[in-house]
NUZA-703921 format. One record per atom (N, C-alpha, C): z, x, y. Coordinates in steps of 0.2 Angstrom, whole numbers, padded with zeros to 4 digits, always signed. Example, Ala and Ser with C-alpha at 12.3 -4.5 7.8 and 13.67 -1.06 7.14 Angstrom:
% residues 2
+0039+0066-0028;+0039+0062-0022;+0039+0066-0016;+0035+0064-0011;+0036+0068-0005;+0039+0064+0000;
//
This chain:
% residues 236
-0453+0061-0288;-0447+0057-0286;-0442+0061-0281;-0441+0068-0284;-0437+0070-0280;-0437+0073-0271;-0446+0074-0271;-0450+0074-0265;-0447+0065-0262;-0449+0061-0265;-0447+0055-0262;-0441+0054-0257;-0436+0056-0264;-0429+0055-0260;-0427+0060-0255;-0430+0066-0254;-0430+0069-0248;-0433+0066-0242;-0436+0063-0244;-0441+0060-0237;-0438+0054-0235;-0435+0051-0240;-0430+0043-0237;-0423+0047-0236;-0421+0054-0238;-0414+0053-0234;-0414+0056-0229;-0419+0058-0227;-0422+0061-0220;-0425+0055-0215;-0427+0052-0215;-0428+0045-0212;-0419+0042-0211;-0417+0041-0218;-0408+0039-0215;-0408+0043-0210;-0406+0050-0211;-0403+0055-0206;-0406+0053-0198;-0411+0051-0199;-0414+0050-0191;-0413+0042-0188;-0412+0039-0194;-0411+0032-0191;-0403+0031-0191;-0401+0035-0193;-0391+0035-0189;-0389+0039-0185;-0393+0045-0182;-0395+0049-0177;-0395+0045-0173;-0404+0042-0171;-0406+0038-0164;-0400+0034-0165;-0398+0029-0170;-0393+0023-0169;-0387+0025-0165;-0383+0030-0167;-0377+0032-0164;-0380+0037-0159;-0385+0040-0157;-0387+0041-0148;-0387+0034-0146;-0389+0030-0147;-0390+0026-0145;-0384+0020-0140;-0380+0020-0146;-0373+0017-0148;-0369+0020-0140;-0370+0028-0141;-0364+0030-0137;-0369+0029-0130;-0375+0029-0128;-0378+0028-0122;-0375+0020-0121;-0375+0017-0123;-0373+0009-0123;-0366+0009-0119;-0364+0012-0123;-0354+0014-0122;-0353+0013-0116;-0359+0020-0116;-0356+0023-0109;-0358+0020-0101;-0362+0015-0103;-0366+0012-0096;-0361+0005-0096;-0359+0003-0105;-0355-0002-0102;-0348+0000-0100;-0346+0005-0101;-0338+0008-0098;-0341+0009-0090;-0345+0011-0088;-0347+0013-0083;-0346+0005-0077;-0349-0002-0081;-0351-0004-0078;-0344-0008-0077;-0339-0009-0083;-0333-0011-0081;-0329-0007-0075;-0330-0002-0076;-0329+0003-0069;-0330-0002-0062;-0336+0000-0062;-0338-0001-0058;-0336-0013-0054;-0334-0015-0059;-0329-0021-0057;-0325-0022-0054;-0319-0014-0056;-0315-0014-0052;-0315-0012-0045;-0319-0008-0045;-0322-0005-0039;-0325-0010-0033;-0327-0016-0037;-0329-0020-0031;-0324-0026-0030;-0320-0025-0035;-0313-0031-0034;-0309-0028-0029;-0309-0020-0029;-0307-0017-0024;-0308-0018-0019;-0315-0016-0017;-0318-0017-0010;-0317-0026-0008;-0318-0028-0011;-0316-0035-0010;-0310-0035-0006;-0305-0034-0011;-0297-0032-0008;-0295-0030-0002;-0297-0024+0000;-0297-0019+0005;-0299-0023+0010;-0306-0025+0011;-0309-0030+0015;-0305-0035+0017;-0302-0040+0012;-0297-0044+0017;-0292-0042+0020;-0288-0036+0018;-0282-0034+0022;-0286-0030+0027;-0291-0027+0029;-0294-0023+0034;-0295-0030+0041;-0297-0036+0036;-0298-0042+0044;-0296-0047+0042;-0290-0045+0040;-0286-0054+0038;-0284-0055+0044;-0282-0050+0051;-0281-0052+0057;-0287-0056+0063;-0291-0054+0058;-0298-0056+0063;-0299-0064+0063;-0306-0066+0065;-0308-0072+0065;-0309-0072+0054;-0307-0079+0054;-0307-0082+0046;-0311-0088+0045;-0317-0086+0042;-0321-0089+0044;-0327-0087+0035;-0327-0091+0030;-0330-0092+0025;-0336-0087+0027;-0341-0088+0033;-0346-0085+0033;-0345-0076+0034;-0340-0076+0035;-0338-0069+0036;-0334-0064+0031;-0334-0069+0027;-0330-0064+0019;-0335-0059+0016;-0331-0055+0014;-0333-0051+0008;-0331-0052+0001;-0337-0057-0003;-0334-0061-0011;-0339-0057-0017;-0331-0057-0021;-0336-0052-0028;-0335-0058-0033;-0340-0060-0037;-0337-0064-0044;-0341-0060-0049;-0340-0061-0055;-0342-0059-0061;-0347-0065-0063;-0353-0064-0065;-0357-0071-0068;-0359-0069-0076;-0356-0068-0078;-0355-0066-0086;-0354-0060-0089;-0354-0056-0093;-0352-0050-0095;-0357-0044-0091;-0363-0045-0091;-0368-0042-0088;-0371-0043-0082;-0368-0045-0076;-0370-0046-0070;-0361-0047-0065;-0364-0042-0060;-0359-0043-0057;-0362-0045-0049;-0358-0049-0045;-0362-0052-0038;-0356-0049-0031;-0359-0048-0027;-0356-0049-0019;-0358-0049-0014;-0355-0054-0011;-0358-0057-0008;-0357-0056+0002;-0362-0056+0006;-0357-0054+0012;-0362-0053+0018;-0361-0055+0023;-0365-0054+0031;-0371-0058+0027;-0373-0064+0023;-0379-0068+0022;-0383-0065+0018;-0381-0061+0014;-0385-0056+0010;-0381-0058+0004;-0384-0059-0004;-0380-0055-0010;-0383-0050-0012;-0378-0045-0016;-0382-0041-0021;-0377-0041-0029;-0383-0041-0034;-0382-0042-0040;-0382-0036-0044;-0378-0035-0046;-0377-0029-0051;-0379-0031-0060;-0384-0028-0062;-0383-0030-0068;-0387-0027-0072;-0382-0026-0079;-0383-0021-0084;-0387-0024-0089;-0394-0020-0088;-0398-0021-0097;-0393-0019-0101;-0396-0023-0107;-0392-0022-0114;-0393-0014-0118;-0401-0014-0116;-0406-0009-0120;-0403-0003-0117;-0409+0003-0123;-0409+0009-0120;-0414+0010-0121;-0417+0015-0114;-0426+0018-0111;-0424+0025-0109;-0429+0026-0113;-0432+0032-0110;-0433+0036-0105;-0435+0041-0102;-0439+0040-0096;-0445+0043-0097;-0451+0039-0094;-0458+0041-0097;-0459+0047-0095;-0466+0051-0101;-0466+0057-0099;-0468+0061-0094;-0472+0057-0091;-0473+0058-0084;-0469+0058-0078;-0462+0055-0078;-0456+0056-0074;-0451+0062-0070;-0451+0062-0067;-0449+0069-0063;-0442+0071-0066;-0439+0067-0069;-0432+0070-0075;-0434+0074-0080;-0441+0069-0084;-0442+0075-0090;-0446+0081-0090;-0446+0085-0085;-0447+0092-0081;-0442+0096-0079;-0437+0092-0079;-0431+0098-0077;-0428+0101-0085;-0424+0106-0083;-0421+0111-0087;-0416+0106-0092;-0411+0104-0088;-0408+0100-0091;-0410+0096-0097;-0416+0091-0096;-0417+0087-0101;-0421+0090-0108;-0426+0097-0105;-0431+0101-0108;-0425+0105-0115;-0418+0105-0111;-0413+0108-0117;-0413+0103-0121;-0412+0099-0120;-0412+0092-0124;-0412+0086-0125;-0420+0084-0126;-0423+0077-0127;-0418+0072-0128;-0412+0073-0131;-0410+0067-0134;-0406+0064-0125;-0405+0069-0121;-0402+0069-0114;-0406+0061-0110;-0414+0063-0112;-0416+0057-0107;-0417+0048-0110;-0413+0048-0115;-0410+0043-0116;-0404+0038-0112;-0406+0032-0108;-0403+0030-0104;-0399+0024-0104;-0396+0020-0101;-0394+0015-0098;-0395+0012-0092;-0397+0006-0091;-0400+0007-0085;-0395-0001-0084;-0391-0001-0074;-0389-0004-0070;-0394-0004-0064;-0393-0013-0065;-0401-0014-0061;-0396-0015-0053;-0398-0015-0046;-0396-0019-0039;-0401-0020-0036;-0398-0027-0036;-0405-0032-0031;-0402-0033-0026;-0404-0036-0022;-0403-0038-0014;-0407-0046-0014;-0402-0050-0011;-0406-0057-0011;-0402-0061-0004;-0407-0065-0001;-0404-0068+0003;-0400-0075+0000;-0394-0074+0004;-0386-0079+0001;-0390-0086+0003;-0393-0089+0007;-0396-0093+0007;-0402-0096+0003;-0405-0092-0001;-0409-0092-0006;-0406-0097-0012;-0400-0093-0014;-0394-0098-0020;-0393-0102-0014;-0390-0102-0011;-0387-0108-0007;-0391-0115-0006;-0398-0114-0005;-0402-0119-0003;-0407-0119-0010;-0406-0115-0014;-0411-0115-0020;-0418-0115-0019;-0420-0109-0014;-0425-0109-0013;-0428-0103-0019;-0431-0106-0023;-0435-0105-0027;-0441-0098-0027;-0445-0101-0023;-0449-0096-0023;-0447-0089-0016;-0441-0088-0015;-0439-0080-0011;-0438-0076-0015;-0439-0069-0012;-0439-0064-0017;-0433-0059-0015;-0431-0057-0021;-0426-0050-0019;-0430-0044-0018;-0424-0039-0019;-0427-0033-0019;-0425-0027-0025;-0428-0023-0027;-0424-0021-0030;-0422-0014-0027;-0418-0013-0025;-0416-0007-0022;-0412-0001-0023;-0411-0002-0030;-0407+0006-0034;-0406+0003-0042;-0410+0008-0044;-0407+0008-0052;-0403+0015-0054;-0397+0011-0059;-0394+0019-0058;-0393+0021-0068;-0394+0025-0068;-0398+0027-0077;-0391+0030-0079;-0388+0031-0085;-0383+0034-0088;-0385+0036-0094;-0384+0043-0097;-0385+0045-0104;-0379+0044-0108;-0380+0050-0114;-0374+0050-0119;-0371+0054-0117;-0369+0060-0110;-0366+0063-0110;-0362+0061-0102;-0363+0056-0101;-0362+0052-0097;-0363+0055-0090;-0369+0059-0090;-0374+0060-0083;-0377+0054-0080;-0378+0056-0073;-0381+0049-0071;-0386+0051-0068;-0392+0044-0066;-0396+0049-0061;-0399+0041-0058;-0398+0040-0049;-0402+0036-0046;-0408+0035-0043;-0411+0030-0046;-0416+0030-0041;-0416+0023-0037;-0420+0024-0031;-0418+0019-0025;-0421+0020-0020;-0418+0018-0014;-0420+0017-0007;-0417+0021-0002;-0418+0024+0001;-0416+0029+0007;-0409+0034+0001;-0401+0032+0006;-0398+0037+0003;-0396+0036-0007;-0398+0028-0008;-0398+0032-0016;-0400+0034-0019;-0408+0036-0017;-0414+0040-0022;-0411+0048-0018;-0409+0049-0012;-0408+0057-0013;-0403+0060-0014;-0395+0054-0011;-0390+0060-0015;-0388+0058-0022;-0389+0054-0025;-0387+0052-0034;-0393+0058-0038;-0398+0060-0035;-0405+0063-0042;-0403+0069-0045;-0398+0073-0045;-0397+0078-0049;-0394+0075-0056;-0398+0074-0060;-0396+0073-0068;-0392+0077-0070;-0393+0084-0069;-0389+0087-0077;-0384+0090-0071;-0381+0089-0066;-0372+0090-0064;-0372+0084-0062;-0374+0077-0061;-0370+0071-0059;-0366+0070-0065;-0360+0067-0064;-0356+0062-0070;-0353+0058-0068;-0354+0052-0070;-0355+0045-0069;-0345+0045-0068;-0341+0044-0064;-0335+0042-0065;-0334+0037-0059;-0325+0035-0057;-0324+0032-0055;-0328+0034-0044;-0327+0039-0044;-0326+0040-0035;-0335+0041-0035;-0340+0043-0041;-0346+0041-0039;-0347+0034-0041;-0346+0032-0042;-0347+0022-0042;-0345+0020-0038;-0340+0021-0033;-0338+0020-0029;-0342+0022-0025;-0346+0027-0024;-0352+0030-0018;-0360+0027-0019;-0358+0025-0025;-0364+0021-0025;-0364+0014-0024;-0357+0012-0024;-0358+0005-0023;-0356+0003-0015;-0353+0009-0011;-0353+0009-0005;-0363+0011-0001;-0366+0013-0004;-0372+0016-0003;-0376+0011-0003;-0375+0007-0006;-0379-0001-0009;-0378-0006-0004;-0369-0006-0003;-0369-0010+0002;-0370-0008+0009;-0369-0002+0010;-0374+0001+0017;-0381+0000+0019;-0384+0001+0013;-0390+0001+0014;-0392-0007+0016;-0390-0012+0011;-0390-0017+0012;-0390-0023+0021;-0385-0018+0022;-0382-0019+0031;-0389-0019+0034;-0391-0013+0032;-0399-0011+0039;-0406-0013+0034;-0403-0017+0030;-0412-0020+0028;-0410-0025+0029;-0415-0025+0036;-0413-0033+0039;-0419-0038+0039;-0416-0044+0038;-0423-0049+0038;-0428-0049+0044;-0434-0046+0042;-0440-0044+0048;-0442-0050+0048;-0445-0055+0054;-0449-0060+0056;-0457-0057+0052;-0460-0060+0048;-0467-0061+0043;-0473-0060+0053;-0477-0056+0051;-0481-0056+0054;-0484-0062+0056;-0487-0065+0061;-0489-0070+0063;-0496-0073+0057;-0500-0071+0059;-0507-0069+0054;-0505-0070+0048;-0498-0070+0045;-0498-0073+0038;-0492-0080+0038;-0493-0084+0043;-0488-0090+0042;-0492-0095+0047;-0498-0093+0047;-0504-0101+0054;-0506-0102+0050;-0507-0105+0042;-0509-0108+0039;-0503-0110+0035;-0503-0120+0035;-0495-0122+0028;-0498-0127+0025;-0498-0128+0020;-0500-0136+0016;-0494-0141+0017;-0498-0149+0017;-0493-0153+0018;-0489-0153+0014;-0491-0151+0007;-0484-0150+0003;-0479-0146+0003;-0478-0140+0006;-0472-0136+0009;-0470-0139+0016;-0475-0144+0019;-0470-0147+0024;-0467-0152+0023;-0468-0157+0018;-0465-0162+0016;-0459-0162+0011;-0460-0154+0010;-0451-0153+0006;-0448-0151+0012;-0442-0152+0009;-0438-0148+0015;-0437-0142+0013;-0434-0137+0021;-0432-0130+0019;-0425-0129+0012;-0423-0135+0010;-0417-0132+0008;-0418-0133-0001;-0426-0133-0004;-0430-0135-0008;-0434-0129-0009;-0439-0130-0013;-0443-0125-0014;-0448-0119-0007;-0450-0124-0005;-0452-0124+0006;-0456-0116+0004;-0454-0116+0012;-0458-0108+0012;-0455-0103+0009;-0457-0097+0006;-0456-0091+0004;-0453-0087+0008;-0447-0087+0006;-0445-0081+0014;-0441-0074+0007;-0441-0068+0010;-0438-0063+0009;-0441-0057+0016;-0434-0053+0016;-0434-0049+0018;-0442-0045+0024;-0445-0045+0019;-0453-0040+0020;-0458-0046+0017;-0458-0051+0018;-0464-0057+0018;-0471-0055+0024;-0477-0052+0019;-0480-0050+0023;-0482-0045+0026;-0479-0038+0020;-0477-0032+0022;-0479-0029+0018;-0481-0025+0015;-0483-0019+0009;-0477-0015+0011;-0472-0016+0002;-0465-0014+0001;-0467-0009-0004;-0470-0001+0000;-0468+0005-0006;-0461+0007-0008;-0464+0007-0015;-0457+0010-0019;-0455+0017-0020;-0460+0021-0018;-0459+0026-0020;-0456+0030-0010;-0459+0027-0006;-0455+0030-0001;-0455+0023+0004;-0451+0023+0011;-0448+0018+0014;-0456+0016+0021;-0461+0020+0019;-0467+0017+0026;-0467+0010+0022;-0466+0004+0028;-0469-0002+0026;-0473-0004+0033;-0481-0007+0029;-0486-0009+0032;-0488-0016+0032;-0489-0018+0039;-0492-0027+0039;-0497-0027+0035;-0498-0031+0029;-0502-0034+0028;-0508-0038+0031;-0514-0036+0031;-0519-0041+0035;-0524-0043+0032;
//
């Protein structure tokens, strides 16, 4: 019996461990992620006084709204991006280039994360409910317990955010990543679909209209989009 009760207070001990690593990983992505609101309410802000003297014109705004506790939007040059916070907390597998460094190798319970997703979607897509367009995902940014951060992404997010054990998630790095997001954004422009993938259309995609389900359009339609570096190839 008394073997027993050592082996269930040790089971306690590890189930209010993980629970409170867990707890404070949470915390810390969702303090991160309120952060990171104001910082777009800002750039919002800033934005209008920078071309309130310009042409005013709906299609020319830079708009931030909130769409529930865990998604934040902005919207701007025909583009949205979606910011949005999983609930959970992961890992990184063991195979992943973080759980090889020193940092984490001191301590496993490090590469426990938070994870803030950013998509990219054509503003027209919601506007016209086209259904079947795709986004992209373009930067995931991870937060631990000890509120390190590490991104991974598309051009400058995946190289200057990846130092885990000296990044720390605060206000002037959210601000670099949310300004990196919307940069990038700018130069991922909608490419014309190579010819060879749009000479064939059923009469049913042309009897809807475009502002319905219709054609598939995104960004790279047509394209083999690697994730892991930026070469994309025509599809044939």
């Amino acid at each position: 019996m008394a073997k027993s009760n050592s082996e269930q207070q040790d089971l306690f001990s590890r189930i209010y461990s993980k629970s409170k690593l867990k707890q404070e990983v949470y915390s810390n992505t969702f303090d991160a992620f309120q952060i990171l609101k104001n910082v777009l309410e800002n750039i919002e802000s800033n934005y209008k006084k920078s071309t309130q003297k310009l042409e005013n014109k709906e299609e020319l705004n830079f708009e931030f709204k909130q769409n529930g506790k865990f998604e934040l939007e902005v919207k701007f040059g025909g583009d949205i991006l979606l910011f949005m916070m999983h609930t959970n907390v992961f890992e990184f597998p063991r195979k992943h280039s973080v759980m090889h460094t020193s940092y984490i190798k001191d301590n496993p319970n490090r590469s426990y994360c938070g994870v803030i997703y950013i998509y990219n979607f054509l503003a027209d897509s919601f506007k016209y409910n086209r259904v079947n367009d795709l986004g992209y995902l373009i930067g995931r940014v991870f937060i631990n317990n000890e509120k390190h951060y590490f991104v991974e992404g598309k051009k400058e997010l995946g190289f200057i955010y990846n130092n885990f054990g000296e990044n720390i998630i605060t206000e002037k790095s959210i601000t670099e990543i949310a300004a990196a997001a919307i940069d990038y954004t700018l130069n991922f422009d909608l490419l014309c679909p190579p010819y060879e993938t749009q000479q064939e259309i059923s009469v049913h995609l042309i009897k809807n209209t475009l502002d319905t389900i219709s054609i598939k359009t995104g960004k790279r339609i047509g394209f083999k989009f690697q994730a892991d570096n930026d070469n994309i190839e025509s599809q044939q």
